[in-house]
DRENTORDREN-764708 format. One line per 2 residues: number of its first residue (from 1); their letters; for each residue y, z, x of N, C-alpha, C, CB. Coordinates in nm, 4 decimals. Glycine has a CB too. Layout:
! residues N
NUM	a	Y:Z:X:Y:Z:X:Y:Z:X:Y:Z:X | ...
END
This chain:
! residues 67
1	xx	-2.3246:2.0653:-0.4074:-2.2968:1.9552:-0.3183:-2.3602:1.9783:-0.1815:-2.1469:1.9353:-0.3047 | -2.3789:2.1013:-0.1621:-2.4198:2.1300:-0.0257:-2.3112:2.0912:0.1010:-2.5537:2.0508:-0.0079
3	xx	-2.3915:2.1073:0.2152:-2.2850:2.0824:0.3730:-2.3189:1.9373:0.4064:-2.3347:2.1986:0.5396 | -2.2396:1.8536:0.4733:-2.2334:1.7105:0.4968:-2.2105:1.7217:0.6261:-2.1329:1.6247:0.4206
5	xx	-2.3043:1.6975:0.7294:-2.2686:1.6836:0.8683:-2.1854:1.5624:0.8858:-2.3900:1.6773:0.9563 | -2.1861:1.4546:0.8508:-2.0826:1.3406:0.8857:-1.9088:1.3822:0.7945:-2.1699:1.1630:0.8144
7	xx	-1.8776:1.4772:0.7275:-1.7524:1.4843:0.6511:-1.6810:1.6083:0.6398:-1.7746:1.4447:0.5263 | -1.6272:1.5787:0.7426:-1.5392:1.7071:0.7896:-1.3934:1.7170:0.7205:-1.5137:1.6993:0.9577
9	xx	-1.3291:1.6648:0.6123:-1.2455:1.6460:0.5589:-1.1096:1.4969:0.6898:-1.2106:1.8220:0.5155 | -1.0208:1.5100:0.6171:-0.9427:1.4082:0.6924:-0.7824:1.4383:0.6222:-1.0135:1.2319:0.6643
11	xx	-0.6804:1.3886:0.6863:-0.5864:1.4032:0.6524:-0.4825:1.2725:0.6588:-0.5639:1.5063:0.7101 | -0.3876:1.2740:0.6453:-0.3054:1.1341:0.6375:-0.1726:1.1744:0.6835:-0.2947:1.0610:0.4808
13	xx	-0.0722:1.1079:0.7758:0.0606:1.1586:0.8269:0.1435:0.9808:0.7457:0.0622:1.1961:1.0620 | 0.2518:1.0010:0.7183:0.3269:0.9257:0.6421:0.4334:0.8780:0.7671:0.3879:1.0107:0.5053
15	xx	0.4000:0.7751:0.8148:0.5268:0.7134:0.9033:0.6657:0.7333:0.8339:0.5090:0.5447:0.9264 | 0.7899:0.6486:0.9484:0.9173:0.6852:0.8745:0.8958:0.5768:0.7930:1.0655:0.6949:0.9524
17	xx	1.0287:0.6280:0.7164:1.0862:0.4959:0.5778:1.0715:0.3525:0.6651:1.3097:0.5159:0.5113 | 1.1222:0.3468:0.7718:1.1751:0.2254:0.8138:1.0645:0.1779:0.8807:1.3006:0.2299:0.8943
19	xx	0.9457:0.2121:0.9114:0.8233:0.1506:0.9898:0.7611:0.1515:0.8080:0.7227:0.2733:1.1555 | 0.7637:0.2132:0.7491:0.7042:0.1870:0.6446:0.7430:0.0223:0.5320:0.7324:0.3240:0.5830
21	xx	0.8742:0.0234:0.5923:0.9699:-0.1187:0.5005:0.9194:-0.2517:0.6016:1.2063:-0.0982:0.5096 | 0.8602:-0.2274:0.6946:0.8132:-0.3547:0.7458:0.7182:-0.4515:0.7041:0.7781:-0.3348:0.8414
23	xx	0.5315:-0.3725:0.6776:0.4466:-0.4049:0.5855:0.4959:-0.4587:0.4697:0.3789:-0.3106:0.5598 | 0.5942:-0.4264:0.4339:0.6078:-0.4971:0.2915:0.6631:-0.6161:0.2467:0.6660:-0.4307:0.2216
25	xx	0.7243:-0.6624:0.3787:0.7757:-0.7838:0.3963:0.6807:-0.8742:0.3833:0.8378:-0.7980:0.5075 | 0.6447:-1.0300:0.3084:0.5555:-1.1145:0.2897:0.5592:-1.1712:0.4543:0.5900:-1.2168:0.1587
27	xx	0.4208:-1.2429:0.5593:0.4370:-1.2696:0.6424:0.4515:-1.4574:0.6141:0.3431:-1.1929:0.7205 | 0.5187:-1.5474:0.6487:0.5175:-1.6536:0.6058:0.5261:-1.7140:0.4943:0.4584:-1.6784:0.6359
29	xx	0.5347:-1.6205:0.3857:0.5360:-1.6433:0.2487:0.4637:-1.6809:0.2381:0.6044:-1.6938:0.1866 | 0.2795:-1.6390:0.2824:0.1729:-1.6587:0.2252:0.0949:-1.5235:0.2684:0.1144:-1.7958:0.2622
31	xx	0.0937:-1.4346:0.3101:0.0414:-1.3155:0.3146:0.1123:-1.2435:0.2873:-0.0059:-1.2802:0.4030 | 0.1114:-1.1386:0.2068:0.1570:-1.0042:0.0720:0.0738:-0.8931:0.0865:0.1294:-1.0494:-0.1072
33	xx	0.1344:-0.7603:0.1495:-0.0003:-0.6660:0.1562:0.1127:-0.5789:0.0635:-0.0836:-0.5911:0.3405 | -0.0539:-0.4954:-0.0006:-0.0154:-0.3722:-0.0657:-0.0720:-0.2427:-0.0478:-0.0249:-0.3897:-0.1821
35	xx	-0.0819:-0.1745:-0.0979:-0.1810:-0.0480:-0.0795:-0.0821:0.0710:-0.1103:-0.2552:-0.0333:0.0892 | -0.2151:0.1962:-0.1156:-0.1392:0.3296:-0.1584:-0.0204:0.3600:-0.0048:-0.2873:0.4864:-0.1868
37	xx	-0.0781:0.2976:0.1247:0.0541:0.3566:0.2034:0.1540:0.2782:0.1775:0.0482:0.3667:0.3569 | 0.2510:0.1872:0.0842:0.3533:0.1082:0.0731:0.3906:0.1727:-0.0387:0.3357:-0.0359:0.0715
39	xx	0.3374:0.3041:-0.0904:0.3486:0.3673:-0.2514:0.4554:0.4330:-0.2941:0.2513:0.4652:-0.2846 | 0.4946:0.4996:-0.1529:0.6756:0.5620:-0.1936:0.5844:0.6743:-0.2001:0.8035:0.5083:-0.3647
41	xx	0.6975:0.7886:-0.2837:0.6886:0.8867:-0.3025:0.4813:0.9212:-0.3797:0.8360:0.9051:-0.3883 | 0.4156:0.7826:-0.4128:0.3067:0.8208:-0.4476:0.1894:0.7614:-0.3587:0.3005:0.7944:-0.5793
43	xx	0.2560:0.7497:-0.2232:0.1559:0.7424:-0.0765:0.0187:0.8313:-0.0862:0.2487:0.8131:0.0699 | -0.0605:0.7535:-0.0697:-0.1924:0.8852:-0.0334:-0.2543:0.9263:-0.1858:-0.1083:1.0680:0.0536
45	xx	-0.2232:0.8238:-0.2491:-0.3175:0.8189:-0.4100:-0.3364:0.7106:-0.4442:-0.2603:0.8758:-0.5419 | -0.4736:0.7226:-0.5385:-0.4769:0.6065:-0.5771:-0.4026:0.5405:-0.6819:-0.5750:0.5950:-0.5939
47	xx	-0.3471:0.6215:-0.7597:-0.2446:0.5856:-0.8442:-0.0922:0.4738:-0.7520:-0.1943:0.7556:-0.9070 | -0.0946:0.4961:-0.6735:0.0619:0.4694:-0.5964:-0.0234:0.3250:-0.5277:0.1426:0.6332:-0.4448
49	xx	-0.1848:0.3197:-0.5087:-0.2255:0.1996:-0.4671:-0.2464:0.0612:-0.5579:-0.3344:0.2328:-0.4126 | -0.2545:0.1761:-0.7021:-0.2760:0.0217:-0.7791:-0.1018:0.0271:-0.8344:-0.4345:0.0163:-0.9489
51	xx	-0.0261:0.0922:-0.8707:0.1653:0.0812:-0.8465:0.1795:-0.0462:-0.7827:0.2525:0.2131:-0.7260 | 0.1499:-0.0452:-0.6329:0.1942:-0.1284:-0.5199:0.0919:-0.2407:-0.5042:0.2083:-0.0435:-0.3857
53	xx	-0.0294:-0.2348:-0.6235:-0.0953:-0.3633:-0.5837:-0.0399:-0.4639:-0.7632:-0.3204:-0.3258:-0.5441 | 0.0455:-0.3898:-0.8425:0.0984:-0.4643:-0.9602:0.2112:-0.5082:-0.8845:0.1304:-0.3822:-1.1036
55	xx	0.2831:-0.4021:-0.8285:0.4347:-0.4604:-0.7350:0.4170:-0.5910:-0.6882:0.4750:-0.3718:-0.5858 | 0.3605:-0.6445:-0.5669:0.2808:-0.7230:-0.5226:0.2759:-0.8144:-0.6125:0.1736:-0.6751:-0.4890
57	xx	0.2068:-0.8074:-0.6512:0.1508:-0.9193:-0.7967:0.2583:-1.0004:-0.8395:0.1017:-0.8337:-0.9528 | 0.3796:-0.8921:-0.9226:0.4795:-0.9429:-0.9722:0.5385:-1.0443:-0.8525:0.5691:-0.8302:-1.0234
59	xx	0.5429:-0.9771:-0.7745:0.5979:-1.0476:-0.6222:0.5834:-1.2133:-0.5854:0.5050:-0.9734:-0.4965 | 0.4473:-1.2099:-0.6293:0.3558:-1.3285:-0.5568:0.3667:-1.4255:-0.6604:0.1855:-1.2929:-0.5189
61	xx	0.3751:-1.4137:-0.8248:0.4290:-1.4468:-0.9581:0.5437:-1.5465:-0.9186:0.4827:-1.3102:-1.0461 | 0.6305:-1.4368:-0.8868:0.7691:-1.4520:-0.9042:0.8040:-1.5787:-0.7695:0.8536:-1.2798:-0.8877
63	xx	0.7149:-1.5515:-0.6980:0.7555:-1.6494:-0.5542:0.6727:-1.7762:-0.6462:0.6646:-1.5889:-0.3456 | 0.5630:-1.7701:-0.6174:0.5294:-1.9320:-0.6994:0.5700:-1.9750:-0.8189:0.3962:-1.9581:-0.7282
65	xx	0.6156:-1.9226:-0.9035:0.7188:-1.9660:-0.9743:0.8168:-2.0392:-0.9465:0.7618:-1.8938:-1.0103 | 0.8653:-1.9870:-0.8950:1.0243:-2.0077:-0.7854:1.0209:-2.1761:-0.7326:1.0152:-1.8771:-0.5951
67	x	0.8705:-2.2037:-0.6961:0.8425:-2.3326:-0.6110:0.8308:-2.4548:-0.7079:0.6994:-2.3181:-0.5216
END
C-alpha cells in the first residue's frame, strides 16, 4: 500500500444518548435521517448504517401508510 501523505488515520467520538435521540426525530414529517451515527450500539459501521437506513424505511412506510 505504501505511505499516503493526505491519510493520517481518523477517529470518531459518540455524543450522549440524548443528543443522539434528537436526529432521529422526523423534521416536519417530511425529512427522516439515518446513518451509521443513529446505529446504537453498532455506531461507526457500516453494518449499523444500513440497520438505521432499513429502520428509517420501515418508518417512512409506516407514516405514508398511515395517511
Amino acid at each position: 500500500m505504501g505511505r499516503r501523505a493526505l491519510v493520517r488515520g481518523a477517529s470518531a467520538a459518540a455524543p450522549s444518548v440524548r443528543r443522539r435521540a434528537t436526529p432521529m426525530q422526523p423534521v416536519a414529517e417530511k425529512i427522516f435521517f439515518a446513518g451509521e451515527h443513529l446505529a446504537g450500539p453498532l455506531m461507526q459501521t457500516c453494518g449499523g448504517a444500513r440497520l438505521s437506513g432499513e429502520a428509517v424505511a420501515r418508518q417512512v412506510v409506516a407514516r405514508l401508510a398511515a395517511k
